[in-house]
C-alpha positions, -999 to 999 in steps of 0.1 A, spaced: 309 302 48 292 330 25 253 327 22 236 354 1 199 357 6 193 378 -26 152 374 -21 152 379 19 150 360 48 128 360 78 147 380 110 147 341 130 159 322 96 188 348 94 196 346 134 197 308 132 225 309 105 245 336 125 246 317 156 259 291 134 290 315 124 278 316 86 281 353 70 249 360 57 240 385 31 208 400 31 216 427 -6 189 424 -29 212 419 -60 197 422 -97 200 398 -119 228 412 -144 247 418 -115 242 385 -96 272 364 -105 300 394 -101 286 396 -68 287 360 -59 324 360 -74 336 387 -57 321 379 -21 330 336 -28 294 329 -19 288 296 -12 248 299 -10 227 311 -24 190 317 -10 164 329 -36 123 331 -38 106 338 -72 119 364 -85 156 353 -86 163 336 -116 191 304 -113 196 293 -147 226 278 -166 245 311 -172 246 316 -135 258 283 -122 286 284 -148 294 317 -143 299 314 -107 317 281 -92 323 291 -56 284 282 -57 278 249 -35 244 248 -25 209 262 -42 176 273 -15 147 281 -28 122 292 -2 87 275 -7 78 250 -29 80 260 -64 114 252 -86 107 271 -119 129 297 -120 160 273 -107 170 247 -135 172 221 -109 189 195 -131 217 218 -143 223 228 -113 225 189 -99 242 178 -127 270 204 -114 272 190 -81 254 217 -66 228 209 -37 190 220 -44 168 224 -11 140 239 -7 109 242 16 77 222 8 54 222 34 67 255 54 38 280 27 16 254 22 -11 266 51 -6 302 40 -14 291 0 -50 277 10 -61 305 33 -54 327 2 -75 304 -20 -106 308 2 -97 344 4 -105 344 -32 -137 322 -30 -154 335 -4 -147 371 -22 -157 355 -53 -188 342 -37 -203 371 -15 -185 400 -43 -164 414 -21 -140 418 -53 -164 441 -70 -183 458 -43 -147 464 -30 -145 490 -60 -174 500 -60 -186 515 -27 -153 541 -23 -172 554 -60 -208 550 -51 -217 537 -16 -223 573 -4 -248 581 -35 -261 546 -40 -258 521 -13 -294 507 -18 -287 496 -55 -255 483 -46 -266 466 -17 -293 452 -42 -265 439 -65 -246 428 -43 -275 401 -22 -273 372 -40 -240 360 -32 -238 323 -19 -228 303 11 -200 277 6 -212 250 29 -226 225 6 -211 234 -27 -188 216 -44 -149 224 -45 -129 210 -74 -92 203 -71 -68 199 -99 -41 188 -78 -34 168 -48 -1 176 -32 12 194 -5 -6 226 -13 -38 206 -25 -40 187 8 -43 216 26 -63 234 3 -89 198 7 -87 203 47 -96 236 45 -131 226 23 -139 196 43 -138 220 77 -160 248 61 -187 219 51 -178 220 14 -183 183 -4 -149 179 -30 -136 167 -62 -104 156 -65 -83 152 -101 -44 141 -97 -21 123 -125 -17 97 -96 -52 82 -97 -49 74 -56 -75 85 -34 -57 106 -7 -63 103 33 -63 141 49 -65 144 91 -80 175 99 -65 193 134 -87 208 157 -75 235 185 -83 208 216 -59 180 199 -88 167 185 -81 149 145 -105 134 121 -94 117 90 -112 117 55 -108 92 24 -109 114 -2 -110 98 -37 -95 109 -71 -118 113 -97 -111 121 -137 -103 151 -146 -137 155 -165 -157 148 -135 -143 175 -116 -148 200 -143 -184 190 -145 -195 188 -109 -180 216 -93 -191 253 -82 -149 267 -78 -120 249 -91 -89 253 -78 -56 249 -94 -26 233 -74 -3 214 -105 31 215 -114 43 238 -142 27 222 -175 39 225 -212 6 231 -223 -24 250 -207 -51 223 -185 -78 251 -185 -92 266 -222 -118 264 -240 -129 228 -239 -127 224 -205 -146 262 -199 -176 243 -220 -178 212 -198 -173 236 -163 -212 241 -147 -232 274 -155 -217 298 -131 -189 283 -114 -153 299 -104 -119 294 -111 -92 300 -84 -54 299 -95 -27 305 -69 -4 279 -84 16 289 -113 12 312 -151 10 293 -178 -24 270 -168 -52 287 -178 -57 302 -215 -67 340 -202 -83 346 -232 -109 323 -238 -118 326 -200 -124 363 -209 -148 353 -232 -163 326 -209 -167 350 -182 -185 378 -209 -210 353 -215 -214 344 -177 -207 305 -187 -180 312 -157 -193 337 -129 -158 348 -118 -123 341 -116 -95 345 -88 -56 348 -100 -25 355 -73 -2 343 -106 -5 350 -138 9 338 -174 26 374 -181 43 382 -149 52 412 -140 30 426 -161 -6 408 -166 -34 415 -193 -50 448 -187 -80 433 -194 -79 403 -172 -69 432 -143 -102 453 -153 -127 426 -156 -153 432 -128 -157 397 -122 -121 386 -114 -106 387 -81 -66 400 -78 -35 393 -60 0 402 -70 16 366 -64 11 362 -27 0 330 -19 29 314 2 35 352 16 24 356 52 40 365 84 40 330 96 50 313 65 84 335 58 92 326 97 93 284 88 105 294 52 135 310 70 138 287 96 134 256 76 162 266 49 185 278 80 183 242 95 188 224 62 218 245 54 234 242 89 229 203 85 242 204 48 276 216 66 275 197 95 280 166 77 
């Protein structure tokens, strides 16, 4: 069997399948060219991240297909139910980035909150000349323990994004379109666990009473954060998005953060992807990643792992 990992796949994810006696395929492919590859080679999997796209086209283009991985958690760029509707297996790996998407998150807060984003920029172009005005600007930053964290979003990634909060002494708002409070076990390094009850709230709460909000939703037909919801968000609060393009209306939250109604904004995803506003990029008061959030060392090793043991026990059966 024929498995083409067009996006990549971590070195023990790949050794796993080759014990197995699959024949994997590690080419980065582009897009135009994907399906004569997957014709001429008779691949039978196909292993993508984000930036493959599995649409329609593909799958009909290419019937030696029989299974569909997408590593993380994310399906957008696979239509899942053409491809089911096909008889083609979808998999993919839900809890293996989850850990690695709320470390970036608090990355981006505790950046937000100390300016680390600007003062980042700014000392390689003035610390030398003037590091007491900068370090004058930069002194009022505030500590996280005690603030409030809003979350628009409780699944996997939510979850952990909750723990995380909770452990740094942060109190927490929750908003979820299933209006259940959610029970998260914290695990410390000595095998000790404590358990929270943490209750779901409206949506309109959370936008109220927080100091960062943090996206963690599905992929939406319309936008959840604009204008209206910028006016009911408190004086001075942050926004954190590492969950999807497409939530957030970029340009009123421009305009929010000119007149400091918002203090600052975090994106790892953005609604034009590759290429992002040039003015969100420029805005001295928004922190910046280039779509990293399930992207560690540690999350491509389960990532790999988990999608080599679910295609080995697709075959197996």
């Amino acid at each position: 069997m024929k498995i083409l990992a067009n996006d990549g796949l971590s070195p023990k994810g790949a050794n796993l399948l080759k014990k197995a006696s699959f024949e994997l395929f590690q080419d980065n492919i582009s897009q135009n060219e994907l399906s004569e590859f997957i014709n001429r080679q008779q691949i039978e999997v196909l292993l993508v991240r984000s930036t493959t796209k599995v649409q329609a086209a593909l799958i009909d283009a290419c019937l030696s297909l029989k299974l569909i991985g997408r590593g993380g958690v994310g399906m957008d760029n696979i239509d899942v139910e053409y491809v089911q509707k096909k008889g083609i297996k979808v998999i993919n790996t839900p809890n293996a980035s989850s850990h690695s998407v709320a470390e970036l998150v608090f990355a981006h807060i505790m950046s937000m909150a100390r300016y680390l984003h600007d003062s980042n920029r700014s000392m390689p172009l003035q610390g030398d000349t003037h590091f007491e005005a900068l370090k004058k600007v930069y002194s009022s930053g505030c500590e996280l323990r005690g603030k409030t964290l809003g979350v628009l979003g409780a699944g996997r990634i939510g979850l952990e994004v909750i723990k995380v909060a909770l452990a740094l002494g942060m109190k927490v708002k929750v908003f979820d379109m299933i209006p259940e409070d959610r029970q998260v076990t914290i695990d410390f390094f000595d095998g000790r666990k404590i358990s929270f009850n943490v209750p779901v709230v409206s949506k309109e709460e959370v936008l109220k009473s927080s100091d960062f909000i943090t996206l963690h939703v599905p992929r939406q037909k319309n936008m959840i954060l604009g204008k209206e919801e910028f006016k009911m968000m408190k004086k001075g609060s942050g926004i954190v998005n590492t969950s999807r393009g497409g939530l957030i209306d970029e340009k009123s939250l421009l305009t929010a953060l000119n007149r400091r109604k918002i203090a600052y904004a975090a994106f790892d995803v953005y609604n034009e992807e590759p290429k992002p506003s040039v003015e969100l990029l420029m805005h001295p008061a928004v922190s910046l990643s280039p779509h990293i959030g399930g992207s560690t060392r540690e999350s491509q090793e389960r990532i790999g792992l988990e999608l080599a043991e679910q295609i080995i026990s697709f075959y197996r059966k």
